[in-house]
N, C-alpha and C positions, 0 to 999 in steps of 0.2 A: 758667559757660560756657553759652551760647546754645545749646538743642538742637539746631536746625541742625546749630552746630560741631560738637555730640556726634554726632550721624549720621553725620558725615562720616569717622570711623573705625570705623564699624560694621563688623559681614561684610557680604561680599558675595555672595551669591546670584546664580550665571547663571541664566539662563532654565529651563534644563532640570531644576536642583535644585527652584526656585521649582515647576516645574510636579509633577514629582514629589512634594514636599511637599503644596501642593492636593489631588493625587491620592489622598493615603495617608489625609491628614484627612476630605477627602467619604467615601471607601469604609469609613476604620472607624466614622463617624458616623451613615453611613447605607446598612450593607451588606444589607439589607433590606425591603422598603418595597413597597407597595402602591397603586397610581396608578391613579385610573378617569379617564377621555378619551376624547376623538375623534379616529382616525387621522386624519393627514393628509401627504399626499405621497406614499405610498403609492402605488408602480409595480410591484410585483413582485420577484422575487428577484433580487439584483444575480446580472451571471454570475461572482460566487465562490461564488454558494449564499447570501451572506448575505441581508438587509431589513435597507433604513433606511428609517425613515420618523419620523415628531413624533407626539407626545399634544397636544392642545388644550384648553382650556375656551372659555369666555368672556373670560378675561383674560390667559393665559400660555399657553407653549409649552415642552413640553421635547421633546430628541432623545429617537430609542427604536434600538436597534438589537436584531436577532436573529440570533446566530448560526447556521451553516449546521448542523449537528446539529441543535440545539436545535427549530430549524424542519420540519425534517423528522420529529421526533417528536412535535410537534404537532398534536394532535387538532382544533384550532380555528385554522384559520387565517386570517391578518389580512386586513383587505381594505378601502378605501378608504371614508371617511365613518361606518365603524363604530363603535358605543362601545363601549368594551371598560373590564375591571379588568386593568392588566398586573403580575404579582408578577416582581420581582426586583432588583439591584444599582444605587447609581449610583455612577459613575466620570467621570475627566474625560478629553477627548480634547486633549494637548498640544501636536496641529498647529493647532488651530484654537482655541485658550483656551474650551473650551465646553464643558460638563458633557450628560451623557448617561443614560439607564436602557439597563440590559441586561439584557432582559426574557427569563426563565428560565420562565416561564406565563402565557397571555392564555385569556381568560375573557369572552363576552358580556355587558354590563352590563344585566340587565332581559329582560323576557320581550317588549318590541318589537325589541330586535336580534334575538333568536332569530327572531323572527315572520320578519322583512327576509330574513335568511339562508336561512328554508325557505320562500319565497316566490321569491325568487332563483333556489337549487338545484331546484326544482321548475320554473321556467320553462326551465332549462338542459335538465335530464332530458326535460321533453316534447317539447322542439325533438329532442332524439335518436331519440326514437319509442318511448322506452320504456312507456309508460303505452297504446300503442295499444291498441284492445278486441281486434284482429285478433292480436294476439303471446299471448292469454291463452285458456289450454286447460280441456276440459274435467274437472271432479274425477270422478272412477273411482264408479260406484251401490257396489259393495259391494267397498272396499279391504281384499288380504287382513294387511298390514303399514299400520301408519303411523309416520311418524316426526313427534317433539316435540323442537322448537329452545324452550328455557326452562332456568329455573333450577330444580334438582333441591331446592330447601328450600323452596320458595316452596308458598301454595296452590292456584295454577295448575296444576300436575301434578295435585296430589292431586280439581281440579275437574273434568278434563280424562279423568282413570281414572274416575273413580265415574260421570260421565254415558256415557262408552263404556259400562260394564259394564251399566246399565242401557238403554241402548238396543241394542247389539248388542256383545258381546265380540269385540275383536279384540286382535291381538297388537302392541303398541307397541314400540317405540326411543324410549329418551330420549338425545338431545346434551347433557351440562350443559354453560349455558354462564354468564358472567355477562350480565345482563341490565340493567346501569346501570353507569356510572364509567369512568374509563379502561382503553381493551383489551377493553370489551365487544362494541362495533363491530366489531372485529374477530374473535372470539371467534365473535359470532353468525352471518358469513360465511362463516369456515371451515367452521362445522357445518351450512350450507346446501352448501358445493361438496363434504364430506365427504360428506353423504346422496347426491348425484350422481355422488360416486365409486365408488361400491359397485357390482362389478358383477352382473349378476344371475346366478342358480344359485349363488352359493357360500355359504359359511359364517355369514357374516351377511348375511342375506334383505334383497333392494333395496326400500325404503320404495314402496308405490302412491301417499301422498299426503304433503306435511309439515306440519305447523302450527307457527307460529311464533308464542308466546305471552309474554305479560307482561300483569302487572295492572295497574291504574292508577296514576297517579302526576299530578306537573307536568308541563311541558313539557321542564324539564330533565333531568326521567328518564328521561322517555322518548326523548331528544335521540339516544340511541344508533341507534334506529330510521330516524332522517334522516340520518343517514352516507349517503355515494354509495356506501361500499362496498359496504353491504348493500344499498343498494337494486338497486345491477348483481348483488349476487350472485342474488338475488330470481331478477331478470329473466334471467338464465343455465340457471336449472335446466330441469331438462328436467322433473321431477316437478312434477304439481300441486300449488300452494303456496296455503294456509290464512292470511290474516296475522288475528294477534287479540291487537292489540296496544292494551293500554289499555282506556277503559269505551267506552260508543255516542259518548260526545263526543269524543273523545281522535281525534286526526289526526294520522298520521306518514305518511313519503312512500313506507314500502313498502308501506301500501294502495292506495297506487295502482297499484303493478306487479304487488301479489298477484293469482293467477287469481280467488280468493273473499276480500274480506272478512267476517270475522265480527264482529259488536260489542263481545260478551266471547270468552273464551277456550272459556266452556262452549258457548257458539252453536258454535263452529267444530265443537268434536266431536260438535255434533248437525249439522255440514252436513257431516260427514264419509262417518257410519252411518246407516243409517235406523233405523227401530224395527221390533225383532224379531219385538218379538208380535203388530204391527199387517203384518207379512211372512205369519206364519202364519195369521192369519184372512182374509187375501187369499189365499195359496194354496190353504188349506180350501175358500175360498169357488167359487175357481177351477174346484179340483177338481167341487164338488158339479154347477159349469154346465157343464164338460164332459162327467160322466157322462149329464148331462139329457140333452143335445146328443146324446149319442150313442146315447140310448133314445131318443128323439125321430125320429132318422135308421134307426135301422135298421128301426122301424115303417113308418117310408114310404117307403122299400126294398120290404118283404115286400107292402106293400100292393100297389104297384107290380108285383111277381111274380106276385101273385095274376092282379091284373087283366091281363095280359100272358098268363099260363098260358090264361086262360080264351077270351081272344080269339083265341089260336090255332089253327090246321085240326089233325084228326087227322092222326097221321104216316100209313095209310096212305093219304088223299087227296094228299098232298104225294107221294108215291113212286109213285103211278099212271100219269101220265104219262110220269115216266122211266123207268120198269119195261118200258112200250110201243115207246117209243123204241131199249131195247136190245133188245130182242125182234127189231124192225123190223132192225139193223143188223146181228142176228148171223147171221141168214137169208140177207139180201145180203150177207155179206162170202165166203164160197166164189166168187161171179161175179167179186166187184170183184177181187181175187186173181187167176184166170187172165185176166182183161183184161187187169192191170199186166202181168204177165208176155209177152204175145204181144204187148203195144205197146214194153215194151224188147226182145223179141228182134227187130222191124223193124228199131228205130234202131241194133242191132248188127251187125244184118246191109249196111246203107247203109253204114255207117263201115267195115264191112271191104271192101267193093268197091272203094275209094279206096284204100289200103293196098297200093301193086304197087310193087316193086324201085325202078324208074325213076323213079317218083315219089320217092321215099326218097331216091335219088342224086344230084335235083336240092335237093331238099332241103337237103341236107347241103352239097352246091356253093355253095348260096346262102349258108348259115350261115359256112361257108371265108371266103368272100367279105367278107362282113361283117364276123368276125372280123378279117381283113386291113386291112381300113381306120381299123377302129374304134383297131387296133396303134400304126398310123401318126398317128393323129388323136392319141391319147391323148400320144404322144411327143414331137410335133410342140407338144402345149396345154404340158408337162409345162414342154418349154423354156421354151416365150416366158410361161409364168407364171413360173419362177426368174429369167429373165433382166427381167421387171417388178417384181418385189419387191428384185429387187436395187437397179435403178434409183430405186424408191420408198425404199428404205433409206438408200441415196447421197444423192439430195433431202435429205431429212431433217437426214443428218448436215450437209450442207452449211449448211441452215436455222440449226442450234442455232449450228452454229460461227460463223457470221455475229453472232448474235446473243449467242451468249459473249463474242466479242469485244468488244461495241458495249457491252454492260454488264459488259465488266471498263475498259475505257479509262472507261467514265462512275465507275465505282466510284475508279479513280485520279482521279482529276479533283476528285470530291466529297472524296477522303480530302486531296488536294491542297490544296484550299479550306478545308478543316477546319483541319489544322494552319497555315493560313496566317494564319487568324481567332484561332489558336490563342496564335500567335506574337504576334500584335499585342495582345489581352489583357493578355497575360503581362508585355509589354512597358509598357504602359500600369501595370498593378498596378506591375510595381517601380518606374518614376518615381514613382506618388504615393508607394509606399512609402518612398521615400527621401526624398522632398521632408518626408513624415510623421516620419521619423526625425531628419533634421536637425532640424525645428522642435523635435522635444521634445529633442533635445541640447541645443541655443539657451537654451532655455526653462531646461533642469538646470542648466546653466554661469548661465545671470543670477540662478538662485535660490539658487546655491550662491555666489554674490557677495554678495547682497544678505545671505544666512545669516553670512555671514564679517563683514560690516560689522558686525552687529546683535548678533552676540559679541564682536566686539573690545573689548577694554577702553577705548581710544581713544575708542568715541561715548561712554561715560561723563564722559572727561575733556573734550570738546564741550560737555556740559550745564552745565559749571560745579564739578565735581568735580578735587582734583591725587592725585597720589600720591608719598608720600613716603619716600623710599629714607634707610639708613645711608652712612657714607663705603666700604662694602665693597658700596653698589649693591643692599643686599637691601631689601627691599619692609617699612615699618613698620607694624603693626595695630594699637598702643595706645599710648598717650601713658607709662606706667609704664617701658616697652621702651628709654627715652630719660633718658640720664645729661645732667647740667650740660654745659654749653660741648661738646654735641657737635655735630659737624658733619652736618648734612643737606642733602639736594639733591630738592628738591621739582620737579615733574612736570604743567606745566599741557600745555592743549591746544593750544598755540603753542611752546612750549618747555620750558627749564631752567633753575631757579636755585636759588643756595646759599644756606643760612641755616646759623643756630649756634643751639641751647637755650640757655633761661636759665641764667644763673650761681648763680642761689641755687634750682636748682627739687631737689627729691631725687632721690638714686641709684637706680638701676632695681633692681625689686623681685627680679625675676629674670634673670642674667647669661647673656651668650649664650656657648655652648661655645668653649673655645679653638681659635685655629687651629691645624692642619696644620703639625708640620712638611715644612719644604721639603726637598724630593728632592733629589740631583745632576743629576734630568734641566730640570725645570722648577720654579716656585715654584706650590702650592697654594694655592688661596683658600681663608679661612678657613672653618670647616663653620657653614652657617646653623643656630639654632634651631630652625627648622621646614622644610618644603622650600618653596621659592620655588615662582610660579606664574611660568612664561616671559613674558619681557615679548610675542616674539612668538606669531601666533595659533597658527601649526601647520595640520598638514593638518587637514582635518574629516573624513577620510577614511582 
């Protein structure tokens, strides 16, 4: 027999087994795998959280996708034109017949991506102002605490203690943190906003300065350093911050937002302290030029006294003249005494001659008088001032209420306007939204047509395919299944017709179940073999 013919009783696979099988074969063939390329397509996170985007070379393309976790806990995130190494699964997508990676970690390829990326993030960061000279404070001359961001096994601590101790002892804080690999990044900026959270007077003493250290390394060790995280955490502290990260060549981006670069780690703790001993021969020295200073001055002080004492009059030449003078006044003052006296008893005696009844009684008529008027004055203002303030009050209110009114009517009016703009919107939104809704029903109804066509067994029999049923109508899968002189009724894409098996072919291998007996209600068809696949499609739903 012609393999053709042989095929043509083969199984039959729908779509969906077919793509499922694909699926199972790629992912355990190659559940694995490690792909270096060039994004491309690459727009950012779809709004489920996910990334699609392609790997490229020079000759081929595969899909990538990243799921929403997965991306989120991604320390290196993807970005257009980049080459990356991405580790992780591939799998195939069976709405589209197209195989995919589902990339579980992406990784820079080479020390020029890395370059691109803190070149990039560096242009972002100084467009924000972080790197301004004006944002960076100055470090404290004699810090009485300082705090150390580094790793506690490393010998960066242990370079960072011994030149403290030799240039001025002071009391240290160490953060451990890690200082390379995943979670370092983070790590290292906790224990920058940690040092900032401390607040001061209590139990553990708030840092004057901090230095943030690591020794040398590549670029990729040091990579943790160019995080944004750390670089805003940098930029956030309110402490002056030390960065000494790496050797004098070594560039990461929180030196640029540190108040001080140092080159090594040991620089920083000499730009931290000064030197002790070279503090004491300057204040020795200090000492010995103010004592100078000040045997110096009091000499020319006394000098000064001298020459002053000598040029001075005797005291009693200075006291002669006044000595005379009160001599001269104490003699005249018995005269000047009874003068004062006989010139106010005149002007006593003038002022009481004035002093007669009559005069007193007009006096006091005049004052009556006065009083009187002054009654009536005061009375008379007392009025017409309440009865103007009242007026002036009235004004007023009338003013506001005028003017209540005119911007509460303008306030309906605009609120009026508003909801009016509001309605028409709204109105607008639900037409397109509906005209959007029907089209995608439209669209689900012709694809779930065309889906229906494209499983029926029917386009099969299209192509040039029949199907071949027993005389009980059940569907045949092997040529064995079929005894001599039976009857069959074969199934083209036009119609139906009957045939018979040959007379001399042999008995089928294996007999199919007997039927059913029949009921009193109705007669049972016989029990198939296997279970039949309905002729028709059924919902898809």
């Amino acid at each position: 027999m012609p393999p053709a013919e042989q095929l043509n009783n083969a199984f039959e696979f729908t779509v969906s087994e077919l793509s499922q099988s694909l699926k199972r074969t790629v992912e355990d063939t190659y559940g694995h795998v490690r792909v270096r390329g060039e994004i491309s397509g690459f727009r950012g996170a779809h709004s489920s959280g996910h990334c699609y985007f392609a790997l490229k070379d020079e000759s081929a393309k595969i899909e990538a996708v990243i799921w929403k976790g997965v991306h989120g806990r991604m320390r290196f995130k993807p970005q257009e034109g980049l080459e990356v190494i991405a580790t992780g699964k591939l799998t195939t997508y069976p709405g589209s017949s197209k195989y995919q990676i589902v990339i579980e970690a992406l990784e820079p390829a080479g020390i020029g991506a890395l370059m691109a990326l803190m070149e990039e993030r560096k242009k972002k960061l100084a467009a924000e102002g972080l790197f301004d000279e004006a944002r960076k404070q100055l470090l404290p001359w004699l810090p009485e605490v300082i705090g150390v961001v580094t790793s506690p096994t490393g010998a960066v601590i242990r370079d960072i203690l011994h030149r403290l101790e030799d240039r001025f002892p002071r009391r240290v804080l160490v953060w451990p943190v890690k200082v390379q690999g995943d979670g370092s990044a983070e790590q290292v900026a906790a224990a920058i906003r940690g040092f900032n959270a401390i607040a001061p007077g209590g139990k553990i003493p708030r840092p004057d300065v901090l230095i943030v250290a690591r020794g040398g390394g590549s670029l990729e060790d040091l990579w943790s350093f160019n995080e944004e995280i750390v670089v805003r955490a940098a930029a956030e502290s309110m402490i002056p911050l030390i960065s000494a990260v790496g050797h004098e060549t070594d560039i990461t981006l929180i030196d640029f937002v540190a108040d001080k670069r140092a080159p090594t780690p040991t620089a920083a703790a000499e730009m931290a302290v000064p030197v002790r001993s070279e503090l004491f021969v300057e204040v020795a020295d200090l000492g010995r030029r103010t004592r100078a200073y000040w045997q110096r001055s009091q000499e020319s002080r006394r000098s000064e006294l001298r020459a002053a004492a000598r040029a001075l009059p005797a005291a009693g030449d200075l006291l002669a003249i006044p000595r005379q003078r009160l001599d001269s006044a104490g003699s005249a003052l018995p005269r000047c005494l009874k003068a004062n006296t006989h010139a106010h008893f005149r002007r006593f005696t003038a002022a009481s001659s004035k002093l007669t009844l009559r005069v007193l009684h007009g006096q006091i008529t005049q004052a009556d008088h006065r009083l009187t008027v002054c009654g009536e004055r005061l009375g008379l203002s007392a009025r017409s001032l309440l009865l103007r303030r009242r007026r002036d009050r009235f004004a007023g209110l009338e003013v506001r209420l005028r003017a209540s009114k005119l911007s509460n009517a303008q306030a309906q009016r605009n609120a009026i306007a508003r909801q009016r703009e509001r309605t028409h919107r709204l109105s607008e939104r639900a037409g397109r939204a509906l005209v959007t809704l029907l089209q995608r029903l439209e669209a689900r109804v012709e694809n779930s047509g065309k889906l229906l066509s494209a499983l029926s067994y029917r386009s099969v029999l299209a192509r040039g395919f029949a199907l071949v049923r027993d005389e009980a109508g059940h569907p045949l899968h092997a040529a064995d299944s079929i005894g001599p002189n039976a009857r069959l009724e074969i199934e083209f894409a036009d119609g139906r017709v009957g045939a018979t098996a040959d007379a001399d072919r042999p008995a089928p291998t294996a007999k199919r179940a007997p039927a059913q007996p029949k009921s009193a209600a109705a007669d049972a068809k016989p029990a198939p073999k296997r279970v039949a696949k309905p002729v028709d499609q059924g919902s898809l739903f």
